[in-house]
KOLKOLTI-785970 format. One record per residue (C-alpha): residue in three letters; x, y, z. Coordinates in pm, 1 decimal, always signed. Each point is the difference from the previous one (the first is absolute). Last residue first. Example, Ala and Ser with C-alpha at 12.3 -4.5 7.8 and 13.67 -1.06 7.14 Angstrom:
<nodes>
+------+----------+----------+----------+
: type :        X :        Y :        Z :
+------+----------+----------+----------+
:  ser :  +1367.0 :   -106.0 :   +714.0 :
:  ala :   -137.0 :   -344.0 :    +66.0 :
+------+----------+----------+----------+
</nodes>
This chain:
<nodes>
+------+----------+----------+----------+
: type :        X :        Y :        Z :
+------+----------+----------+----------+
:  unk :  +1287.4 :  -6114.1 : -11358.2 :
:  unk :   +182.9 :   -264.3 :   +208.6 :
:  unk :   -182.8 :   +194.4 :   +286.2 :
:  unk :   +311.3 :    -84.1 :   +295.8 :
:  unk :   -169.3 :   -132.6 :   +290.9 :
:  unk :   +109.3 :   -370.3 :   -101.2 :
:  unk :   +366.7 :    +54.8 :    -87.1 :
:  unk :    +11.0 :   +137.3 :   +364.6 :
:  unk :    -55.8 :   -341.2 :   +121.8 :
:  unk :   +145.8 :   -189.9 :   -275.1 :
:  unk :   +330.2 :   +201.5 :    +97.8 :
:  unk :    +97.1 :   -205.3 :   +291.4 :
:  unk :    -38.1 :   -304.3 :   -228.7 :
:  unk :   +287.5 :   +173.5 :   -224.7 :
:  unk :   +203.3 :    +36.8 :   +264.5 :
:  unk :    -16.8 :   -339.9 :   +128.3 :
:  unk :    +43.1 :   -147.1 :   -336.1 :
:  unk :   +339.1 :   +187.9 :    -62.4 :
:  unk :    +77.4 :    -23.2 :   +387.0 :
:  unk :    +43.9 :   -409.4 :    -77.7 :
:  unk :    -68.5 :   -275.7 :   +281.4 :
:  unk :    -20.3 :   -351.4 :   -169.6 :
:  unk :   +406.2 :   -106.9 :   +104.8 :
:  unk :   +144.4 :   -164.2 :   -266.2 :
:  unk :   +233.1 :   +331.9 :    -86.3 :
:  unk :    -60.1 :   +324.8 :   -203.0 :
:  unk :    +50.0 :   +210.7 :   +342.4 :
:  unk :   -219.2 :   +292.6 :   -115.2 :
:  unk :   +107.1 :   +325.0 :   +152.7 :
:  unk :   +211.7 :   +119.9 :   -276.9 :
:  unk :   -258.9 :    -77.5 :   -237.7 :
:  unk :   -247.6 :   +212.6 :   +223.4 :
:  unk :   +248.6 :   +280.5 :    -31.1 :
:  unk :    +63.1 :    -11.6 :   -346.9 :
:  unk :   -401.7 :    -10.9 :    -90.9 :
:  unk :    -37.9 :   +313.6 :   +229.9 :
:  unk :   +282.3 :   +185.5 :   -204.8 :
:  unk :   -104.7 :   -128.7 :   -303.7 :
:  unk :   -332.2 :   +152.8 :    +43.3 :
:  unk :   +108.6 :   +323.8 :    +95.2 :
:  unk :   +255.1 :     +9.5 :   -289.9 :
:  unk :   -310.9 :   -109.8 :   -245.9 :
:  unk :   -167.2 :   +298.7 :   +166.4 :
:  unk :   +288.5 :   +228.0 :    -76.6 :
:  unk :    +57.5 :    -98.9 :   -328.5 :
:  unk :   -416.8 :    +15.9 :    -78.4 :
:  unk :    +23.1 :   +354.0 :   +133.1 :
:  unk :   +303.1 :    +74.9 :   -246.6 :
:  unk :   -198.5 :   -136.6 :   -298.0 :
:  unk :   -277.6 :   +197.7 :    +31.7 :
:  unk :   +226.9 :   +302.7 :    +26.9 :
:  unk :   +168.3 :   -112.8 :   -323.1 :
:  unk :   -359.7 :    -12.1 :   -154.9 :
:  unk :    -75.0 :   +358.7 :   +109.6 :
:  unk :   +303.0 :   +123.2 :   -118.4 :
:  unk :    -52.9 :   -150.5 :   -339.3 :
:  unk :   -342.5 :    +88.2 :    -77.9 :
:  unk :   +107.8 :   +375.6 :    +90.7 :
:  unk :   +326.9 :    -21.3 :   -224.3 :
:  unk :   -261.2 :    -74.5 :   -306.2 :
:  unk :   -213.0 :   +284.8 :    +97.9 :
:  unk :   +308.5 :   +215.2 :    +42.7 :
:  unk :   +155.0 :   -103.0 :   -325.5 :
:  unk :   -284.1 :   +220.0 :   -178.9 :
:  unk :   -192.3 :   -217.0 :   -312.1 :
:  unk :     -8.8 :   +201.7 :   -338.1 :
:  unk :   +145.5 :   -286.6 :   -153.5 :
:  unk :   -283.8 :   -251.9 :   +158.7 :
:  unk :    +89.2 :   -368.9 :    -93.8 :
:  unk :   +190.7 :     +1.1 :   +328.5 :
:  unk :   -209.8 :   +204.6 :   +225.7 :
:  unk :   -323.5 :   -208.4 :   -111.5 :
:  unk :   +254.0 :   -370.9 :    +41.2 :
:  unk :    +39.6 :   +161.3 :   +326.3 :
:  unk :   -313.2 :    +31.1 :   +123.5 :
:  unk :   -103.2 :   -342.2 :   -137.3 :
:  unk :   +293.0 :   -123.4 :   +162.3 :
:  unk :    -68.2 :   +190.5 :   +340.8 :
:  unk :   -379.0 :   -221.6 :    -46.2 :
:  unk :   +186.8 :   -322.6 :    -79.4 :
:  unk :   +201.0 :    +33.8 :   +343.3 :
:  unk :   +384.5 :    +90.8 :    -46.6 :
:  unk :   +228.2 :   -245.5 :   +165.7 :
:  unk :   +301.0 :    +73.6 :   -195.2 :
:  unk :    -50.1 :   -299.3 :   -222.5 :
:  unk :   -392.6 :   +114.3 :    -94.7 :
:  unk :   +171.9 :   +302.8 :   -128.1 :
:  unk :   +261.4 :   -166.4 :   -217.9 :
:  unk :   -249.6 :   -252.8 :   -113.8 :
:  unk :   -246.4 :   +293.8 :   -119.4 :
:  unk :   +264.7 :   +146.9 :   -154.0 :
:  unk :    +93.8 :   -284.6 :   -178.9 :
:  unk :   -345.2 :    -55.1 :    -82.5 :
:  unk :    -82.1 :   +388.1 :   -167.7 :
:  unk :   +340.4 :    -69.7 :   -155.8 :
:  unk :   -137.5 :   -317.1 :   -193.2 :
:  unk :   -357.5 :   +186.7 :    -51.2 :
:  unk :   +179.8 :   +278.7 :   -168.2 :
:  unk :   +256.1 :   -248.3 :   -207.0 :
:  unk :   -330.1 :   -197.0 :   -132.8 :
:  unk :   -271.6 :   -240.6 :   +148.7 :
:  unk :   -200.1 :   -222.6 :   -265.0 :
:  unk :   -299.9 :   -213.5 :   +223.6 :
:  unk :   -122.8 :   -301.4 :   -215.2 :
:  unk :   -340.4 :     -7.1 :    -74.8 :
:  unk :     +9.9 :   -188.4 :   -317.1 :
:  unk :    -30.0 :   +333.9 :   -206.9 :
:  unk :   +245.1 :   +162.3 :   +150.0 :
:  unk :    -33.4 :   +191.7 :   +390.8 :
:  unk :   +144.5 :   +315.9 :   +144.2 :
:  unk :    +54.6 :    +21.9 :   +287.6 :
:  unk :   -221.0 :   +147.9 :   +312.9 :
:  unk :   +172.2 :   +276.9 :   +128.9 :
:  unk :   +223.0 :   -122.0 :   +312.7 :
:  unk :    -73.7 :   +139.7 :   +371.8 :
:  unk :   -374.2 :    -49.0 :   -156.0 :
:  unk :    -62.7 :   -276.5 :   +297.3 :
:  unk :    -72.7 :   -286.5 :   -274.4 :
:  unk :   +333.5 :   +181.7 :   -195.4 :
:  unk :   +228.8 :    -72.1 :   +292.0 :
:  unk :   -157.9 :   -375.9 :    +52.5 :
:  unk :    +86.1 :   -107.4 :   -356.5 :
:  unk :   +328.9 :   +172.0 :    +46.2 :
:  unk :    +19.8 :   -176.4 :   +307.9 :
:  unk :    -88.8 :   -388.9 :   -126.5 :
:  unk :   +240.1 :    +54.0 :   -334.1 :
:  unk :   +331.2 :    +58.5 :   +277.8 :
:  unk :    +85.7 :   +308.8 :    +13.2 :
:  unk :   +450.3 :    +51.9 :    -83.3 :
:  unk :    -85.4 :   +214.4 :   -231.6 :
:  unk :   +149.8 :   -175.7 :   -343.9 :
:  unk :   -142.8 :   -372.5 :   +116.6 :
:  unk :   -361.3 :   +122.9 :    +75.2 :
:  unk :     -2.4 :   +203.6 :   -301.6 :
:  unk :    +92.4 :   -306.6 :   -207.7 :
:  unk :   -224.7 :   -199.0 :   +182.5 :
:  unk :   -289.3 :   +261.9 :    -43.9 :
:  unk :    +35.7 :    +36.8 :   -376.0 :
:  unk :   +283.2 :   +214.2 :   -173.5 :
:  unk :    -61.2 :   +302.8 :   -219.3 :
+------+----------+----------+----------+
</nodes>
């Protein structure tokens, strides 16, 4: 048994997640000795390195949850787990594509943009254009 820095230090969590993980119940609460002290184990240490892993590849803490069910769940079927997956990756690839939108628009007004002494700038023109439309848009 190791306490909470020692568990923090072998999965790669710092002490201030796994305290948050088991608050949510993504993490079973640990067990504590007599002055308090959380104890966490080999179980709890892969639970967090999983958790990290997951959390690394973008995964929300509700997918984890799923996935930390599948994982811990022998009699799980790889088709739930691929499910979870697909449907992240295709998160992903509509975030790419936005992001390239984006970039492309940012790119162009850079391009535009003198960058000399001279107080005219597209950048701030642009985005002065946009308070306009910005303001019909329920932020909501």
């Amino acid at each position: 048994m190791m306490n909470i820095g020692e568990a923090a230090r072998a999965s790669g969590v710092s002490s201030k997640m796994i305290r948050h993980y088991e608050q949510i119940g993504l993490l079973p609460q640990a067990v504590r000795r007599d002055n308090g002290y959380r104890l966490y184990g080999d179980t709890e240490v892969q639970s967090l390195r999983f958790i990290r892993h997951a959390r690394n590849l973008g995964f929300g803490l509700e997918t984890v949850r799923e996935l930390l069910s599948l994982w811990q769940d022998e009699s799980r079927e790889s088709r739930d787990v691929r499910r979870l997956a697909t449907e992240h990756l295709h998160a992903l690839q509509r975030k790419a594509e936005e992001l390239r939108v984006v970039m492309a628009a940012l790119q162009n007004l850079v391009s535009c943009c003198h960058g000399d002494a001279r107080p005219d700038c597209p950048i701030l023109e642009e985005l002065a254009g946009g308070l306009g439309e910005a303001s019909k848009v329920d932020p909501a």
